[in-house]
FIVEXPA-620018 format. One record per residue: residue in three letters; x, y, z negated of N, C-alpha, C in turn. Coordinates in steps of 0.2 Angstrom, whole numbers, plus 5000, padded with zeros to 4 digits. Atoms other than C-alpha are relative to their C-alpha. Layout:
! FIVEXPA-620018
ALA:X:Y:Z:X:Y:Z:X:Y:Z
...
END
This chain:
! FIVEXPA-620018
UNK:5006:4997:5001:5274:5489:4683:4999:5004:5006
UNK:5003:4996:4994:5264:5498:4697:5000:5008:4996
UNK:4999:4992:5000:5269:5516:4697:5000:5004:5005
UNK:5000:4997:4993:5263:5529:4710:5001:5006:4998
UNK:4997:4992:5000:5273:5546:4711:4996:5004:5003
UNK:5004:4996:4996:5263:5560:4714:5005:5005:5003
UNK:4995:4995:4998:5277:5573:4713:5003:5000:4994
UNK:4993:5000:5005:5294:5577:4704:4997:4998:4991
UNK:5000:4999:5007:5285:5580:4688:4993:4995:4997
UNK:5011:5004:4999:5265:5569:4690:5001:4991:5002
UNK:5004:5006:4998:5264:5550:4691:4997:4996:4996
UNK:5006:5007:5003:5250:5535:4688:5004:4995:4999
UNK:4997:5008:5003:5253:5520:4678:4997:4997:4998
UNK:5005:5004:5004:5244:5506:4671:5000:5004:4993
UNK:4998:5001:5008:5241:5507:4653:5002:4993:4998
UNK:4996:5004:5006:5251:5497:4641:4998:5000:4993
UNK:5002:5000:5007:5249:5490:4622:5006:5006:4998
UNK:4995:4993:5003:5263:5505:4619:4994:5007:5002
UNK:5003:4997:4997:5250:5516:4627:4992:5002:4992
UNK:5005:5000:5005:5236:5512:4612:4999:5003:4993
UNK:5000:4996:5007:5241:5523:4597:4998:5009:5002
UNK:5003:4993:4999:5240:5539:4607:4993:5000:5005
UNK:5007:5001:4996:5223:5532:4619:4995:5001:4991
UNK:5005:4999:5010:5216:5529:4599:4997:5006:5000
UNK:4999:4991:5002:5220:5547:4596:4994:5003:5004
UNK:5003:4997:4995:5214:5553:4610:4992:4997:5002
UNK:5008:5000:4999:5196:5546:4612:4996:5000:4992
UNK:5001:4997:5008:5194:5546:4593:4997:5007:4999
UNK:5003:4992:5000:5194:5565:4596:4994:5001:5005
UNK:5007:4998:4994:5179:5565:4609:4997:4997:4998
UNK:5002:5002:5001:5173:5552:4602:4992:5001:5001
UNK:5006:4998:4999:5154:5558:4601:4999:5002:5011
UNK:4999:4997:4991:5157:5566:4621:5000:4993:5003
UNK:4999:5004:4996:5162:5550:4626:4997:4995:5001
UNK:5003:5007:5001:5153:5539:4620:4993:4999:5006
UNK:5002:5000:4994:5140:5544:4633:4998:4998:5005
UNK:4999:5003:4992:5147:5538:4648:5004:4993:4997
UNK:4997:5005:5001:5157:5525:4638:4999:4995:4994
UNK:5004:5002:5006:5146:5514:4626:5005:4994:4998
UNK:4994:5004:5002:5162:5501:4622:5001:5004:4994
UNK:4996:4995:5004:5168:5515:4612:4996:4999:4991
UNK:5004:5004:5007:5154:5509:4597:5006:4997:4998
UNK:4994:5004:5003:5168:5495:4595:5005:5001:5000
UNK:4993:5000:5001:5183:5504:4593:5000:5004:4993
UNK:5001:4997:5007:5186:5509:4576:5006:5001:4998
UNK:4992:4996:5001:5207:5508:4574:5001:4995:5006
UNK:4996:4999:4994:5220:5507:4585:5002:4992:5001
UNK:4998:5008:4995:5222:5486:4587:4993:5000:5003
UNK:5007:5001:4993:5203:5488:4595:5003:5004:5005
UNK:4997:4994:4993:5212:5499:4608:5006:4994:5003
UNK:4997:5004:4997:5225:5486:4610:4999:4995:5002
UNK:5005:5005:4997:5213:5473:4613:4996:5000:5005
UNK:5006:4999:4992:5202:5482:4625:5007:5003:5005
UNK:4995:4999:4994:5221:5488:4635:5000:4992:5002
UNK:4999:5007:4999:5224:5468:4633:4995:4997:5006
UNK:5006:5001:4998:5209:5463:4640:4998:5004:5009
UNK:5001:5000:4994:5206:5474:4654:5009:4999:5006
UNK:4994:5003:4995:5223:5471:4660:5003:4992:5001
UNK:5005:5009:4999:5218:5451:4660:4999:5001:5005
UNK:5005:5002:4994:5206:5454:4670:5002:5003:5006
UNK:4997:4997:4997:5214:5465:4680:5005:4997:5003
UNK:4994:5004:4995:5228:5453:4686:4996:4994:5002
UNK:5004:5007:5000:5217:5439:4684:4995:5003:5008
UNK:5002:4997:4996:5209:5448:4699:5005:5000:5007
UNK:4997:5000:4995:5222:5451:4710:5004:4995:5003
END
């Protein structure tokens, strides 16, 4: 997995389908704020649309490199 340490306590990761129950959560709760800048967000309504849209951009995302 690509992981970049920013310091002792701070580092970046991809997301992962383990990643999809607390990302749910968490835009769930913004959900109106985010939808704004993030008009996908119409199509998530429980947590396997979260594991579908992690899956999906991380497809494309290797399938790129």
């Amino acid at each position: 997995m690509l992981i970049h340490k920013i310091d002792d306590e701070v580092s970046l990761r991809l997301f992962n389908v383990g990643d999809a129950e607390e990302f749910f959560n968490l835009i769930i709760s913004s959900k109106p704020y985010l939808k704004e800048w993030l008009g996908w967000l119409d199509y998530v309504e429980k947590v396997e649309d979260t594991v579908e849209t992690i899956k999906s951009r991380l497809q494309s995302l290797f399938n790129i490199i």
